[in-house]
N, C-alpha and C positions, 0 to 999 in steps of 0.2 A: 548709873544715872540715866540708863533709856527708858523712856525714846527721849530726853531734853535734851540730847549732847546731841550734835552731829559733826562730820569732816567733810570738809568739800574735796572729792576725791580728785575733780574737774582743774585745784586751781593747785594740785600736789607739784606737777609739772614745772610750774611756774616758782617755786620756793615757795610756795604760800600753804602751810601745814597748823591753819587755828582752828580751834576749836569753837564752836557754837552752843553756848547755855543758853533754852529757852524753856520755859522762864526759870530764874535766877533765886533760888534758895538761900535762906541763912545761912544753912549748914554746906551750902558750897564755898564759902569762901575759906581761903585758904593757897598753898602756894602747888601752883601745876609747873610739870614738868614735859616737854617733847622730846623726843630722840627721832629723830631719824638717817636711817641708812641710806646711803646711796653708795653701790659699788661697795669701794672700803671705806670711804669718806663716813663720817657718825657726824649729824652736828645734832645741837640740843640749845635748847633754851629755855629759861625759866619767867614765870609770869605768878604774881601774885595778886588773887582775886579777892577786892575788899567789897563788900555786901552790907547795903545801907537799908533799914525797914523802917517802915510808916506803920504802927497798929493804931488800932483804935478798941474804948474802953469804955461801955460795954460794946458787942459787937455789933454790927451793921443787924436791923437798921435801926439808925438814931432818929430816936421821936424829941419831937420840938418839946422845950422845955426842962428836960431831962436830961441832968450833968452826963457829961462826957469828958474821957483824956485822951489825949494824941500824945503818942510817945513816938519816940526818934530813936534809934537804935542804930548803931555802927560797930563792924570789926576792927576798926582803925584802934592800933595800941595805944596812941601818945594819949596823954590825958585830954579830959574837954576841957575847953577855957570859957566856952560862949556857946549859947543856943539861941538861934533867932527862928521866929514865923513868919509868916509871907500869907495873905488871903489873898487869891485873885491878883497875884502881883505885888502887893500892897504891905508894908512893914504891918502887925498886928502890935498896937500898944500893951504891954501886960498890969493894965490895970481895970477897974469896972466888971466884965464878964468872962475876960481872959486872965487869966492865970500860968505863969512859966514856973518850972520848975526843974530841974537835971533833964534834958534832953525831951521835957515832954510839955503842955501845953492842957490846961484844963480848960474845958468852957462850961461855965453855972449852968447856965441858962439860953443853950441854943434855941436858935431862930433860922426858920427857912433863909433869913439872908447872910444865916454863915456855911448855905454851905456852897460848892465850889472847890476852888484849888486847893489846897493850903501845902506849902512849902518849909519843909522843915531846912534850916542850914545852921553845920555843925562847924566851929571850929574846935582846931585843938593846940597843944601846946607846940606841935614843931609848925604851926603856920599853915596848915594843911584843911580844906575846908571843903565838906563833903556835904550836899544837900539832895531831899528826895522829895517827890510831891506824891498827893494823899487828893484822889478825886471823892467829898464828902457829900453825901446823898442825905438830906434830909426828911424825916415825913412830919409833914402838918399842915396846920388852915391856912393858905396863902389866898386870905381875901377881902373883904373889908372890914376895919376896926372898928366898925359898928354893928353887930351880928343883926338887926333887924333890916329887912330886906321888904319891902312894899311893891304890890303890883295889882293890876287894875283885876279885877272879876273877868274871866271870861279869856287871857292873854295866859302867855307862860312867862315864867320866874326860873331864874337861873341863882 
């Protein structure tokens, strides 16, 4: 896993033996294991790393007007009970140009003002609710709804 792992050698002194993923992989989750020795003394401890992903379908970058899905993705075992979306904070209705469906999120027909945060949040059967955000980049005309634009002879036009 290098160079994404590190140990902070500086805080070993201290009982402080974690580990650092940066950045954080699907395929890392999973359950970690530490040992360590001091003297004759062994202690250990175990930690299990659940990994939650945001893709998006087709891939970056999404052009306005052209469907797109946001999938939600977790290692969590218990089953899903519920998948909610968030824009910029905000609950997303799933009806009109969103669409829900198993952990994922279609939109018909983006528009420059969907894109922004969007927040996926998973729940599942033992109560357990895991959520990830998705920074969405859109490209298109962000300008006036009347495409004709008028300007004097002689001036500039934007």
């Amino acid at each position: 896993m290098r160079p994404r792992v590190s140990v902070q050698d500086s805080t070993l002194r201290n009982g402080n033996f974690s580990l650092q993923i940066n950045p954080v992989r699907s395929e890392d989750a999973g359950l970690y294991e530490a040992l360590v020795a001091y003297d004759t003394e062994v202690q250990s401890c175990q930690v299990e790393l659940g990994v939650i992903t945001v893709t998006i379908s087709p891939s970056s970058p999404v052009v306005e007007n052209e469907p797109l899905l946001l999938s939600c993705n977790s290692s969590h075992r218990a089953s899903l009970v519920e998948t909610c979306w968030f824009h910029n904070g905000r609950p997303v209705p799933t009806s009109g140009t969103f669409c829900s469906l198993q952990g994922a999120l279609s939109i018909l027909r983006p528009a420059t003002s969907d894109a922004g945060s969007w927040r996926c949040q998973l729940r599942y059967s033992d109560n357990e609710i895991i959520s990830a955000t998705y920074n969405l980049r859109i490209l298109g005309f962000d300008g006036p709804t009347n495409p004709v634009v008028y300007a004097a002879a002689g001036s500039a036009a934007d």
